[in-house]
C-alpha positions in Angstrom: 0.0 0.0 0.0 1.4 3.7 -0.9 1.7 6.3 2.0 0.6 9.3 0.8 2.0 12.5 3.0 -0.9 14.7 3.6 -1.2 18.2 5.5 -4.1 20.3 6.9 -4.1 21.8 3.8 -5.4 18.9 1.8 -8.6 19.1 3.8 -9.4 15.8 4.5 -10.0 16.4 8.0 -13.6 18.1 6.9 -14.1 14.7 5.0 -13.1 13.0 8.0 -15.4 14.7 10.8 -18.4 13.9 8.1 -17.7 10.4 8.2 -17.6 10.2 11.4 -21.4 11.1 12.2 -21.9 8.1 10.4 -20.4 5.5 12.4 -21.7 2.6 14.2 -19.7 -0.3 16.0 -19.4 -2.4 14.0 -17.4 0.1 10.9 -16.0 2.2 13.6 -12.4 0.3 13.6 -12.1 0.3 9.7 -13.2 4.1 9.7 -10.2 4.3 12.1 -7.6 2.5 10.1 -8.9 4.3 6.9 -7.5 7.7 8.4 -4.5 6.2 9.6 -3.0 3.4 7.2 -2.8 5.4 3.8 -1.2 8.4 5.2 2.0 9.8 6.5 0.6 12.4 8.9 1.9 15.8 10.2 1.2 16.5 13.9 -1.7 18.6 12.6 -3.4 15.9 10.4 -3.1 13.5 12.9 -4.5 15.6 16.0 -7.1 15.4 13.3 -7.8 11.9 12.6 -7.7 11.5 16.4 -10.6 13.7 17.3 -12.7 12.5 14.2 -11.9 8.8 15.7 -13.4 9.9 19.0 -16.6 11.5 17.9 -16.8 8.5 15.4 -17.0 6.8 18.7 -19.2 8.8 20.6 -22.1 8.5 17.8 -21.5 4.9 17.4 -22.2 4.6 21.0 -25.3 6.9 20.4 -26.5 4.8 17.7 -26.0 1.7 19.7 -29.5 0.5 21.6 -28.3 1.2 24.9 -27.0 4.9 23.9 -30.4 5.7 22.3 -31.4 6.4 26.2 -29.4 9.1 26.5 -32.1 12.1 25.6 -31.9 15.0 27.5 -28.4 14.0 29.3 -26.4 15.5 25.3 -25.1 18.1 27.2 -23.6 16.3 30.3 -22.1 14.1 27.5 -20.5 16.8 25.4 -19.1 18.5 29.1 -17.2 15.2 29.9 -15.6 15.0 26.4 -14.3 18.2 27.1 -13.3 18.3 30.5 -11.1 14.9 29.2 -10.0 16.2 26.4 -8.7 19.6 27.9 -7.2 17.2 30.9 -5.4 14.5 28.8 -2.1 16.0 28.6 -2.2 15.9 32.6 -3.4 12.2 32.7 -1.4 10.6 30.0 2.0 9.7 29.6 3.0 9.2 26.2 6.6 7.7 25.8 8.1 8.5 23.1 10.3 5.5 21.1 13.7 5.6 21.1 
């Protein structure tokens, strides 16, 4: 498989973040792989393809039975996304390959 080297600039990211309204669990790892696997990403594009993968996640979960019950809780929901994803750099360690 070619790795094609993309930026922000190519725009796929607005491609990315529609697809990703359409996922459900059972397509959400292959809509995963197919932002990651053809490309050779910048730190941009990939920051990119990481938060479409997570909101591909969160409406798979919505679209899942169980999620369905969610109704009038949408807002708690979109509060914790953001209070994790403003935390993460405090929670994570990333280590770095040598």
């Amino acid at each position: 498989m070619k790795i094609n080297p993309i930026t922000e600039s190519d725009g796929l990211q607005d491609i990315w973040y529609a697809q990703a309204r359409e996922q459900r669990l059972d397509t959400l790892e292959q809509f995963i792989g197919s932002m990651l696997e053809p490309y050779e990403h910048d730190d941009s594009t990939l920051c990119h393809a990481m938060a479409a993968a997570m909101l591909a996640a969160m409406w798979a979960v919505l679209r899942h039975p169980k999620g369905q019950n969610i109704g009038q809780v949408r807002e708690q929901l979109l509060c914790l996304v953001l209070e994790h994803a403003f935390c993460l750099s405090g929670r994570v360690q990333i280590e770095e390959d040598e």
